[in-house]
PDB file of N, CA, C, O and CB in Angstrom:
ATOM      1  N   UNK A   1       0.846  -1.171   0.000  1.00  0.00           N
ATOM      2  CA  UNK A   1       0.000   0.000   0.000  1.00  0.00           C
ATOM      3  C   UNK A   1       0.884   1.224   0.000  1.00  0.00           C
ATOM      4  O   UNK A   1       1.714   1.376   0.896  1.00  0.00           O
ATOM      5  CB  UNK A   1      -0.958   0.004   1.206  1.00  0.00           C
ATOM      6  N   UNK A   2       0.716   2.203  -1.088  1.00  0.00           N
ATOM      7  CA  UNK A   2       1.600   3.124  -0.626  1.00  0.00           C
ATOM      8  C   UNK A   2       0.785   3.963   0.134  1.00  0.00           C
ATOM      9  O   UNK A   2      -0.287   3.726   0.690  1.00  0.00           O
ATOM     10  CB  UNK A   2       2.361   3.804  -1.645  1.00  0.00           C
ATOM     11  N   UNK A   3       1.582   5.175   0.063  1.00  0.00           N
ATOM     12  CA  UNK A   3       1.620   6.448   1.346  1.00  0.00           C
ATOM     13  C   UNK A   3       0.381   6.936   1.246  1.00  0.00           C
ATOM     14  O   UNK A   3      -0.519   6.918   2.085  1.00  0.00           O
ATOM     15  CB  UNK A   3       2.751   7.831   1.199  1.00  0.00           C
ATOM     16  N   UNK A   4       0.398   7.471  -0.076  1.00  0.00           N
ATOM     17  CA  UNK A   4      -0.977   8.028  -0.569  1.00  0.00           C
ATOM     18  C   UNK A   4      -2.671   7.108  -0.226  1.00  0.00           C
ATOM     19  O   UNK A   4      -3.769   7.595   0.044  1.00  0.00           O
ATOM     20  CB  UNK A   4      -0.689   8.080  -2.321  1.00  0.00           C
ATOM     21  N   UNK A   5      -2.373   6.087  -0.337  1.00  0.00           N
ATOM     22  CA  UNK A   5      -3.413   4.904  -0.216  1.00  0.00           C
ATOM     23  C   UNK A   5      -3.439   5.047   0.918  1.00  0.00           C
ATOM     24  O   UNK A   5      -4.349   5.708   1.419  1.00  0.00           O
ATOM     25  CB  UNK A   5      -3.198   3.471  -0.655  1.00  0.00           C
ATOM     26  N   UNK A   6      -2.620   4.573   1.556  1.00  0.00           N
ATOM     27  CA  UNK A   6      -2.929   4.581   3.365  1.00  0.00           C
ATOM     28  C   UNK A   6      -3.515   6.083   3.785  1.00  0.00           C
ATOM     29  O   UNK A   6      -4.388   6.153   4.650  1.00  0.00           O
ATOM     30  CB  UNK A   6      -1.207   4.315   4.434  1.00  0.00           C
ATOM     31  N   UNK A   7      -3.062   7.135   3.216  1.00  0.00           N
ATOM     32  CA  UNK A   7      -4.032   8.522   3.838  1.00  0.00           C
ATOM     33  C   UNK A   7      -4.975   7.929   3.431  1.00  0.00           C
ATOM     34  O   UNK A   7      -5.382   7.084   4.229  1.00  0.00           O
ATOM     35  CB  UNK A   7      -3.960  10.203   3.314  1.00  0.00           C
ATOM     36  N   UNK A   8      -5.832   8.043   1.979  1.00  0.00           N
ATOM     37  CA  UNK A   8      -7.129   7.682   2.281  1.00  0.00           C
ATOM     38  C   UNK A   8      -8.097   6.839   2.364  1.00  0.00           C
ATOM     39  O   UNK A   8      -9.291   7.019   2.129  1.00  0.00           O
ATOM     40  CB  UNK A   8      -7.473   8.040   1.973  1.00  0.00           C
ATOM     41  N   UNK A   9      -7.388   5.630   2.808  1.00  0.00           N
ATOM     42  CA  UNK A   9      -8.164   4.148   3.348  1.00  0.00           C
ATOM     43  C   UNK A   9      -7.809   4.092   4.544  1.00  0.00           C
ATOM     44  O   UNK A   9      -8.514   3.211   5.037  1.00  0.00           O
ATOM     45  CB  UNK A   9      -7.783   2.685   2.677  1.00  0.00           C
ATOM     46  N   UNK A  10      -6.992   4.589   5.486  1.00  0.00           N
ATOM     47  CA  UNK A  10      -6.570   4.256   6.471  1.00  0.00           C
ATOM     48  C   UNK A  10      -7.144   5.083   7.569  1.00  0.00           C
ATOM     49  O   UNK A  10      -6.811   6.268   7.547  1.00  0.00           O
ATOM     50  CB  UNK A  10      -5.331   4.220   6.345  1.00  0.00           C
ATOM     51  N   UNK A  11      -7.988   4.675   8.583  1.00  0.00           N
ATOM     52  CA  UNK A  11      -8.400   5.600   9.535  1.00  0.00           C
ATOM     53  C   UNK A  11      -7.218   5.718  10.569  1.00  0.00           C
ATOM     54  O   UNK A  11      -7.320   6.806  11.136  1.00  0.00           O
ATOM     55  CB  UNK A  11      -9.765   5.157  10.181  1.00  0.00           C
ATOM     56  N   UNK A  12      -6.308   5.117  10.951  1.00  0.00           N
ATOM     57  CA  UNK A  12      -5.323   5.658  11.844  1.00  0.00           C
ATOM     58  C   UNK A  12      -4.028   5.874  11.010  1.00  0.00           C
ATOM     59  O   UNK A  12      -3.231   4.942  11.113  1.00  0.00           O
ATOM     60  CB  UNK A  12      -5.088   4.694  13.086  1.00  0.00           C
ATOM     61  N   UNK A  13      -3.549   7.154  10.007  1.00  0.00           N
ATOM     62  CA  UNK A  13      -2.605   6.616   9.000  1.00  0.00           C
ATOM     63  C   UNK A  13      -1.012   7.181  10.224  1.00  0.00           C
ATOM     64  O   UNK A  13       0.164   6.958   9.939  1.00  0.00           O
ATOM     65  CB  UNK A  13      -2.877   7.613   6.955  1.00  0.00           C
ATOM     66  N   UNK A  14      -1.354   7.688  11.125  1.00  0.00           N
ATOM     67  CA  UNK A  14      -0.307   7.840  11.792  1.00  0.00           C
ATOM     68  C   UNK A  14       0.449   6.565  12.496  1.00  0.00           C
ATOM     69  O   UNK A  14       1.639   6.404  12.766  1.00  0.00           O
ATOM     70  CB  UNK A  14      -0.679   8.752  12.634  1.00  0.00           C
ATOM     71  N   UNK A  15      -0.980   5.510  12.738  1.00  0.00           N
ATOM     72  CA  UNK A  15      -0.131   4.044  13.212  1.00  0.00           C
ATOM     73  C   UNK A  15      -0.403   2.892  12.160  1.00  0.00           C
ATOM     74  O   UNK A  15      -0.580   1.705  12.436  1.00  0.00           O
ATOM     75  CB  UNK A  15      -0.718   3.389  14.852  1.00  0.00           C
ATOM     76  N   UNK A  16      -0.401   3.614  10.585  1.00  0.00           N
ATOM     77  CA  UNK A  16      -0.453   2.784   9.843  1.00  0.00           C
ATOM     78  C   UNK A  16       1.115   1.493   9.790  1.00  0.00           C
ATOM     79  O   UNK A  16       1.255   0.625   8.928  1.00  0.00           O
ATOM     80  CB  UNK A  16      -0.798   3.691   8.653  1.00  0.00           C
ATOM     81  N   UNK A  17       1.912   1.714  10.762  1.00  0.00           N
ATOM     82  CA  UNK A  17       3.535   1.040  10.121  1.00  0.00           C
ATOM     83  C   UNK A  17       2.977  -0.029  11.332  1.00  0.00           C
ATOM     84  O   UNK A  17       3.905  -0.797  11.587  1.00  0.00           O
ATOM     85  CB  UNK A  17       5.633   2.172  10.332  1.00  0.00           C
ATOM     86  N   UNK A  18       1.968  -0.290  12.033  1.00  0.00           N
ATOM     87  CA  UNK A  18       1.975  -1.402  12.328  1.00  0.00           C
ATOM     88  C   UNK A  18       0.306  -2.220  12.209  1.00  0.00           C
ATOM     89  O   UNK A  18      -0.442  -2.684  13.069  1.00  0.00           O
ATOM     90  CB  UNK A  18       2.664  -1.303  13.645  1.00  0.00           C
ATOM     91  N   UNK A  19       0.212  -2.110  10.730  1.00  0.00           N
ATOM     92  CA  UNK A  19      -1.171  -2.539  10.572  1.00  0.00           C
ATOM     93  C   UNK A  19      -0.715  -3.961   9.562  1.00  0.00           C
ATOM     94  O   UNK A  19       0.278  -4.060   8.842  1.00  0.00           O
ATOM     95  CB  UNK A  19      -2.324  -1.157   9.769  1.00  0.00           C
ATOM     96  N   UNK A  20      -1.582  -4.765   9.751  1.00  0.00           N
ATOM     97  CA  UNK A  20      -1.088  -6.113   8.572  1.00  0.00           C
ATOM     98  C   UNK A  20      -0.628  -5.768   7.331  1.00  0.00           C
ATOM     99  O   UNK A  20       0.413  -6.312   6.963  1.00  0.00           O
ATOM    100  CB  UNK A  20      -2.267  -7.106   8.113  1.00  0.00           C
ATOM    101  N   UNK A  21      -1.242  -4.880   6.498  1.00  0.00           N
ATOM    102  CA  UNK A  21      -0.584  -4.330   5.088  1.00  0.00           C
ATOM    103  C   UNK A  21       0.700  -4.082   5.068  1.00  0.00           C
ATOM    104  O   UNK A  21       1.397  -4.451   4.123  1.00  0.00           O
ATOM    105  CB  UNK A  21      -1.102  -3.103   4.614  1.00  0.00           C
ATOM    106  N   UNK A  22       1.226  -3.371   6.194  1.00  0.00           N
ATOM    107  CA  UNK A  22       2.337  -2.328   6.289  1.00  0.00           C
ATOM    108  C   UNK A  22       3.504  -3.899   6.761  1.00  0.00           C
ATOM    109  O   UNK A  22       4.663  -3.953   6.350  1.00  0.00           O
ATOM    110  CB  UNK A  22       1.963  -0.645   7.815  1.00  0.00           C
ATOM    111  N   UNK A  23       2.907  -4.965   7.612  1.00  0.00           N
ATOM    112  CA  UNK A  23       3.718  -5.567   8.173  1.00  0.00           C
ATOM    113  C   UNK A  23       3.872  -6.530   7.292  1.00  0.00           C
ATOM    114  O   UNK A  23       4.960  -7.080   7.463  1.00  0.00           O
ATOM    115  CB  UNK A  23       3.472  -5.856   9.369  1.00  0.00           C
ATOM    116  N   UNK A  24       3.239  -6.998   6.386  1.00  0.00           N
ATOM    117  CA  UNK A  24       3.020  -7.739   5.483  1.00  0.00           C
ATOM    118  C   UNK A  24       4.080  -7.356   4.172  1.00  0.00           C
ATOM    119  O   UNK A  24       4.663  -8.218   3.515  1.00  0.00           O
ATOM    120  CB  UNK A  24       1.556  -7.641   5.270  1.00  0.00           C
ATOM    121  N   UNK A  25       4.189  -5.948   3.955  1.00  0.00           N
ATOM    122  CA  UNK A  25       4.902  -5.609   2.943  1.00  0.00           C
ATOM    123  C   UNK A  25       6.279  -5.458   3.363  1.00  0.00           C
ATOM    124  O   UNK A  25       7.194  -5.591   2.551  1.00  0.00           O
ATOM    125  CB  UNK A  25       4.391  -4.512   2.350  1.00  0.00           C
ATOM    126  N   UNK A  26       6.535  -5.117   4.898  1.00  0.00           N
ATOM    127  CA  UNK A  26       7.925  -5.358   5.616  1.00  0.00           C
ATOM    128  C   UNK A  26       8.414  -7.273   5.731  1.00  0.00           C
ATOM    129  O   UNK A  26       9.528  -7.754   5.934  1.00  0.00           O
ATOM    130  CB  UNK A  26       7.667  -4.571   7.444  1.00  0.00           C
ATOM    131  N   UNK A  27       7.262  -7.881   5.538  1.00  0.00           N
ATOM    132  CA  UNK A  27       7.372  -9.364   5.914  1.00  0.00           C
ATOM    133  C   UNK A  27       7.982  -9.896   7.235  1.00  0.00           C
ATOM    134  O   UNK A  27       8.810 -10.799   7.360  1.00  0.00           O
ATOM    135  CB  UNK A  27       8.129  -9.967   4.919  1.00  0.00           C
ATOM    136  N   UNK A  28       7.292  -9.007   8.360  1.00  0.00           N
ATOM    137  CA  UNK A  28       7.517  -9.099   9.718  1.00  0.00           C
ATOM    138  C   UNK A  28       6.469 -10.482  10.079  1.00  0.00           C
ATOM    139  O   UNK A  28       5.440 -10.380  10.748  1.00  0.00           O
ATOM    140  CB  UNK A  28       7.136  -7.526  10.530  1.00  0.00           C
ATOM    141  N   UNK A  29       6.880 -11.508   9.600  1.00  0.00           N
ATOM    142  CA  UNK A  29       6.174 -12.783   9.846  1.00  0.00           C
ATOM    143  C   UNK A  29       6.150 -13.320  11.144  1.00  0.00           C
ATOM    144  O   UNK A  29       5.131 -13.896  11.526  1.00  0.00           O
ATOM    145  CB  UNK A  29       6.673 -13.747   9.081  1.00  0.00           C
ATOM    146  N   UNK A  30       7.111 -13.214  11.858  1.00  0.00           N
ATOM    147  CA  UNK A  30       6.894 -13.624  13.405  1.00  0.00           C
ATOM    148  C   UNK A  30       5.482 -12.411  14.338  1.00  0.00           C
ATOM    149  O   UNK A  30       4.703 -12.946  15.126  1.00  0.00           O
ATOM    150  CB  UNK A  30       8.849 -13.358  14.270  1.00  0.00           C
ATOM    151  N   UNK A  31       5.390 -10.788  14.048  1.00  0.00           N
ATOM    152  CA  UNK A  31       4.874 -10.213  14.378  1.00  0.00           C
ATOM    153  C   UNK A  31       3.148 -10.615  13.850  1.00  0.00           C
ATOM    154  O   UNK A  31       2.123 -10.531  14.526  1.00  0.00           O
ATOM    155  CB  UNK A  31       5.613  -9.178  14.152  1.00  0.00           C
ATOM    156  N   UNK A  32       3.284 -10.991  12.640  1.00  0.00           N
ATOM    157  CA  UNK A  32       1.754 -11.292  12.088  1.00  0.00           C
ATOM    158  C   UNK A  32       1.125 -12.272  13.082  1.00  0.00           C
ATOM    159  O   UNK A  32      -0.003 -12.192  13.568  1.00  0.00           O
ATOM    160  CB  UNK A  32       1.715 -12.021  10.473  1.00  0.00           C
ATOM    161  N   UNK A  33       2.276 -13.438  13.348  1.00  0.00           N
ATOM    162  CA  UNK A  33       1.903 -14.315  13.651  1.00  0.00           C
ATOM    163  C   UNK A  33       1.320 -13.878  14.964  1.00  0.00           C
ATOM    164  O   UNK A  33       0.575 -14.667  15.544  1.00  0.00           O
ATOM    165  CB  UNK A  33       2.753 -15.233  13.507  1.00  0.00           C
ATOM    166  N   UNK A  34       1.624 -12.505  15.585  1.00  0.00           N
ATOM    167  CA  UNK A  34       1.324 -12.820  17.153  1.00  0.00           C
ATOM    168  C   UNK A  34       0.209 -11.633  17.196  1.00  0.00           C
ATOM    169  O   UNK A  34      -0.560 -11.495  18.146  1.00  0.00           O
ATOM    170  CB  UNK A  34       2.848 -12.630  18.432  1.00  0.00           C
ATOM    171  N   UNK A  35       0.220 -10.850  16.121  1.00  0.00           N
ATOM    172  CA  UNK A  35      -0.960  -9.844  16.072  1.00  0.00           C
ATOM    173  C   UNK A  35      -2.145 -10.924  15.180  1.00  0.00           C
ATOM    174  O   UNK A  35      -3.280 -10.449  15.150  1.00  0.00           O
ATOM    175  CB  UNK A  35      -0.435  -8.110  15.088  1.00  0.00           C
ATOM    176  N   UNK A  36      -2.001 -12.077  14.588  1.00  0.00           N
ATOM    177  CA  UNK A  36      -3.406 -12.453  14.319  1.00  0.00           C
ATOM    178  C   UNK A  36      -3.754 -13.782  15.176  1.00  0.00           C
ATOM    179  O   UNK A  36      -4.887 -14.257  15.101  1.00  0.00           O
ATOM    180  CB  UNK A  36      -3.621 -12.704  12.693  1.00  0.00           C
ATOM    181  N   UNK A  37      -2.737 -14.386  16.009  1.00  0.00           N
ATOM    182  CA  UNK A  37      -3.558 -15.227  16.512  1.00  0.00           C
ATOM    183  C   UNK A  37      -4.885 -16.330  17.392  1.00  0.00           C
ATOM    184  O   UNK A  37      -5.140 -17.499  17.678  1.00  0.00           O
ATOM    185  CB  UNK A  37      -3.198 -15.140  16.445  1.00  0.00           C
ATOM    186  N   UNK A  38      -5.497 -14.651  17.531  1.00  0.00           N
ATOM    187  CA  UNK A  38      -6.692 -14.947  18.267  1.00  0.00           C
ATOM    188  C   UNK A  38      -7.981 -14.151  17.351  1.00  0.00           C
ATOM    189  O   UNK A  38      -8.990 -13.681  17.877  1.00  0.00           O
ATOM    190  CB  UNK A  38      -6.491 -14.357  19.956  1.00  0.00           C
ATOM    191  N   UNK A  39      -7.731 -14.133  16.138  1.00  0.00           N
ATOM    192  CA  UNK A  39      -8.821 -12.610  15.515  1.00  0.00           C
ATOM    193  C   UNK A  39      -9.889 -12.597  16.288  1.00  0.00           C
ATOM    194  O   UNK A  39     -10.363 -13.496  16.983  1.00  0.00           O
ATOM    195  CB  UNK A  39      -9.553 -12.630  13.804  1.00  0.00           C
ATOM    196  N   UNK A  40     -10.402 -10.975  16.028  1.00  0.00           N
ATOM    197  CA  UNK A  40     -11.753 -10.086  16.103  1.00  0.00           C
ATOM    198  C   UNK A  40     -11.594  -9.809  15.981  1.00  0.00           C
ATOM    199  O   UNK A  40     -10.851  -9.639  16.948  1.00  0.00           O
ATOM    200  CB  UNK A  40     -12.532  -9.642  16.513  1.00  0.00           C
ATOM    201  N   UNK A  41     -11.201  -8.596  14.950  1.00  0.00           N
ATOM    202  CA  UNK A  41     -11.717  -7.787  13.900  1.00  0.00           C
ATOM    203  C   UNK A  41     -11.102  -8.549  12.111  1.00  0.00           C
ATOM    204  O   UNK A  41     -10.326  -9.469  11.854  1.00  0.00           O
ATOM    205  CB  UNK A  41     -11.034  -6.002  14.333  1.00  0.00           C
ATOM    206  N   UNK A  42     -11.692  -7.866  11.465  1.00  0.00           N
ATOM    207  CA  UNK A  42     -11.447  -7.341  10.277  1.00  0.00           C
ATOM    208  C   UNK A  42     -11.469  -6.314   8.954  1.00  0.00           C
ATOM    209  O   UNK A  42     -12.608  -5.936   8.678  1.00  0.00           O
ATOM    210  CB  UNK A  42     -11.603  -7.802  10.165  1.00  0.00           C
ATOM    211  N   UNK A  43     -10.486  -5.834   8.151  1.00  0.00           N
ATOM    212  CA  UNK A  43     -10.148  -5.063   7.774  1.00  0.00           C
ATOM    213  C   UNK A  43     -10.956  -4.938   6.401  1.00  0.00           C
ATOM    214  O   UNK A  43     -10.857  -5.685   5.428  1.00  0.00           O
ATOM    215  CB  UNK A  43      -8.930  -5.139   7.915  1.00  0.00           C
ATOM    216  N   UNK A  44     -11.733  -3.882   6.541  1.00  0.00           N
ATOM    217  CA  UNK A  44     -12.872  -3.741   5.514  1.00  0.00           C
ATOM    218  C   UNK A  44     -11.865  -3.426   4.201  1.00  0.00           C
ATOM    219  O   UNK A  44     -12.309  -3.636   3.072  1.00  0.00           O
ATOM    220  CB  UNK A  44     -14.143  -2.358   5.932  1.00  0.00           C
ATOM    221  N   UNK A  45     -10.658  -2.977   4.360  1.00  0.00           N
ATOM    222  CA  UNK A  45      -9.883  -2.768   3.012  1.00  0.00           C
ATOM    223  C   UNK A  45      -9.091  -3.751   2.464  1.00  0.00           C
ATOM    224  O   UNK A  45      -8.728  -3.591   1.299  1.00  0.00           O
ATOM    225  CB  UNK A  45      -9.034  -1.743   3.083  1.00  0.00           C
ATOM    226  N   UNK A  46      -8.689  -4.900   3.166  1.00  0.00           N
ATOM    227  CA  UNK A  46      -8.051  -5.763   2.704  1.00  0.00           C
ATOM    228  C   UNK A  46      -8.505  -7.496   2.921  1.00  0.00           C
ATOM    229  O   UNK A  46      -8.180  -8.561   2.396  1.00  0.00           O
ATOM    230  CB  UNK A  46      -6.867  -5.358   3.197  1.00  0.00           C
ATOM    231  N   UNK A  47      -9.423  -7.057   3.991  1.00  0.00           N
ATOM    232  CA  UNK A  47      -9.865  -8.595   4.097  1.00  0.00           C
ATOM    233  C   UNK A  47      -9.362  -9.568   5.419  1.00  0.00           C
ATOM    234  O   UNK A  47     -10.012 -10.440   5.996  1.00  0.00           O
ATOM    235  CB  UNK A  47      -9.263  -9.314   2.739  1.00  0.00           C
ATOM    236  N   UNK A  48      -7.789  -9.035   5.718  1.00  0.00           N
ATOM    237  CA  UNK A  48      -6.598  -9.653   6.654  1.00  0.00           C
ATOM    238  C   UNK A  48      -7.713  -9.536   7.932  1.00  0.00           C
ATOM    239  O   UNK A  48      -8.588  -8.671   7.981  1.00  0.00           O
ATOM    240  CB  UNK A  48      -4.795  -8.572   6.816  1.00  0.00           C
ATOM    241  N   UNK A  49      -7.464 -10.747   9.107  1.00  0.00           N
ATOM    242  CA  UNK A  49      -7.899 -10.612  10.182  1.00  0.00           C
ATOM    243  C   UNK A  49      -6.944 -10.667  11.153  1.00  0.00           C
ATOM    244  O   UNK A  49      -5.882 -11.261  10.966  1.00  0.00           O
ATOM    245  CB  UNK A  49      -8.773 -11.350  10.329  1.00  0.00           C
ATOM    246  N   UNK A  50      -7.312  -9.902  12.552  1.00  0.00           N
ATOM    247  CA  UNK A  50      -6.668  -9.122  13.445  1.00  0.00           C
ATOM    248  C   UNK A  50      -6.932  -9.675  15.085  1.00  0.00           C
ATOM    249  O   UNK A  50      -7.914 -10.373  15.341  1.00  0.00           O
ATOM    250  CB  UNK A  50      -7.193  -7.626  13.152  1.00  0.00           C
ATOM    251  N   UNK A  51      -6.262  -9.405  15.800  1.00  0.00           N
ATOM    252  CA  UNK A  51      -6.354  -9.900  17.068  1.00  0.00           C
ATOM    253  C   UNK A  51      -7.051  -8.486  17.447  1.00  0.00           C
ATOM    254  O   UNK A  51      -8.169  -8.675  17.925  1.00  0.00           O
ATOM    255  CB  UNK A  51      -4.876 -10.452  17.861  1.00  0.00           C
ATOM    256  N   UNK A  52      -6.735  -7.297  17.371  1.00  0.00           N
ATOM    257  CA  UNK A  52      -7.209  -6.079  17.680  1.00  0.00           C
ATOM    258  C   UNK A  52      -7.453  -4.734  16.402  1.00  0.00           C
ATOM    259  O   UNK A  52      -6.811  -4.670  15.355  1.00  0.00           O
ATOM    260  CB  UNK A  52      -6.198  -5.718  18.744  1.00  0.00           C
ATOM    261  N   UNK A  53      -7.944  -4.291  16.600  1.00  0.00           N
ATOM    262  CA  UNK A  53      -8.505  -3.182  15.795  1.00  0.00           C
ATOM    263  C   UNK A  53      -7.083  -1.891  15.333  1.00  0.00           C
ATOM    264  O   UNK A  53      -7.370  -1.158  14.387  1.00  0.00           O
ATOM    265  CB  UNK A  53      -9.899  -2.433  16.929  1.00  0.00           C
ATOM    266  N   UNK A  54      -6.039  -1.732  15.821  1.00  0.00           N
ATOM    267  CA  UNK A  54      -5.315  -1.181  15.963  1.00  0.00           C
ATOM    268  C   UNK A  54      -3.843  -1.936  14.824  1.00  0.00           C
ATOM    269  O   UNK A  54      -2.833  -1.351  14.434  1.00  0.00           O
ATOM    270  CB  UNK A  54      -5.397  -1.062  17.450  1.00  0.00           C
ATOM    271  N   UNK A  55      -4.342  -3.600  14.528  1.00  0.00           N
ATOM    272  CA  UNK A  55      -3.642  -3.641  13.015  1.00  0.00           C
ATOM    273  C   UNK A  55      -4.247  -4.146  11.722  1.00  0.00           C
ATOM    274  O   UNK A  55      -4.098  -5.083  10.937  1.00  0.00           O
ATOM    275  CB  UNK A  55      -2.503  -4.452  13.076  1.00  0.00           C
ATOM    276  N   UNK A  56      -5.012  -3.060  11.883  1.00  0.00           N
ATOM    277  CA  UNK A  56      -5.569  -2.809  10.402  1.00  0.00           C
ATOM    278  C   UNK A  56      -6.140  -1.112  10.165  1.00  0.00           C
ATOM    279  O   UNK A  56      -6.293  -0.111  10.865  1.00  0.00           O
ATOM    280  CB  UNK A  56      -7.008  -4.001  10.156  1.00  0.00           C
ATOM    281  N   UNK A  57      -6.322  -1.496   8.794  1.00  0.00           N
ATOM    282  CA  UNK A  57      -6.372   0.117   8.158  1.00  0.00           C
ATOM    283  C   UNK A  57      -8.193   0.283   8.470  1.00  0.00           C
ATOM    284  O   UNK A  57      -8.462   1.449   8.763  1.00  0.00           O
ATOM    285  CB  UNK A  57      -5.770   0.260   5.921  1.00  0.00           C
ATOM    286  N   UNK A  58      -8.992  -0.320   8.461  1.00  0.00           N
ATOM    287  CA  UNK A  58     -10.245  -0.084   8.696  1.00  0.00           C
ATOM    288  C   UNK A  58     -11.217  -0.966   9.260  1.00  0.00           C
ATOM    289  O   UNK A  58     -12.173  -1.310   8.565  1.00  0.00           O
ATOM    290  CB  UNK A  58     -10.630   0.247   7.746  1.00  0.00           C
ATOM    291  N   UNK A  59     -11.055  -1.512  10.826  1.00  0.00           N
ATOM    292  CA  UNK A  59     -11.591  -2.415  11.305  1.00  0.00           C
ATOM    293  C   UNK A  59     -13.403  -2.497  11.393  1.00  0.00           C
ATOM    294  O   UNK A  59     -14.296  -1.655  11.302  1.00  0.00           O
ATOM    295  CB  UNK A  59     -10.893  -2.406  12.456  1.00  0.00           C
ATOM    296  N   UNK A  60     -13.363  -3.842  11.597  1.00  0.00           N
ATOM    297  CA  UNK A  60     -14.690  -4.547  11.889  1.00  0.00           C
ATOM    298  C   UNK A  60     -14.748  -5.430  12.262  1.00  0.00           C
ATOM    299  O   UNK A  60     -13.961  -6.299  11.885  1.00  0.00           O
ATOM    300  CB  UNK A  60     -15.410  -4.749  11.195  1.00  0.00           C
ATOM    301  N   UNK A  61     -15.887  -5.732  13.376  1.00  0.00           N
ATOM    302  CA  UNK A  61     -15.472  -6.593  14.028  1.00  0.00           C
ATOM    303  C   UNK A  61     -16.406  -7.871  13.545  1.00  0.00           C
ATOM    304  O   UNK A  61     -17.455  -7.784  12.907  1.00  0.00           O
ATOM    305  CB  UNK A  61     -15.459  -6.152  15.435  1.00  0.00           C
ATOM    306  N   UNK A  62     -15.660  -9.275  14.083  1.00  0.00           N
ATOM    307  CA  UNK A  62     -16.120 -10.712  13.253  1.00  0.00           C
ATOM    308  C   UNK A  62     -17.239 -10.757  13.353  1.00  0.00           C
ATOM    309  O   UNK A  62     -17.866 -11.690  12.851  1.00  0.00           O
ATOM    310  CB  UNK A  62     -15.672 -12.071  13.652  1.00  0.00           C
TER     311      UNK A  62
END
């Protein structure tokens, strides 16, 4: 996702560097693993599910 995208899909774009997109494109695979392993929510822009609302660009919950 670039910069531009994340301003306007992203409701928190200031803590966008730790949302699944952002960690996903860094390939911080140990971190995914520990921010998704219990989901509730999900990310109306990408689909990815979340342990908390805080890594993703536009949560909802399951």
């Amino acid at each position: 996702m670039s910069a531009d995208t994340a301003t306007t899909t992203c409701c928190a774009v200031e803590e966008h560097q730790g949302h699944l997109c952002e960690l996903e494109s860094q390939q911080e695979w140990d971190i995914i693993r520990q921010v998704t392993s219990h989901p509730a929510v999900r990310c109306e822009n990408c689909g990815n599910v979340a342990n908390t609302a805080r890594n993703v660009c536009m949560p909802a919950e399951l």
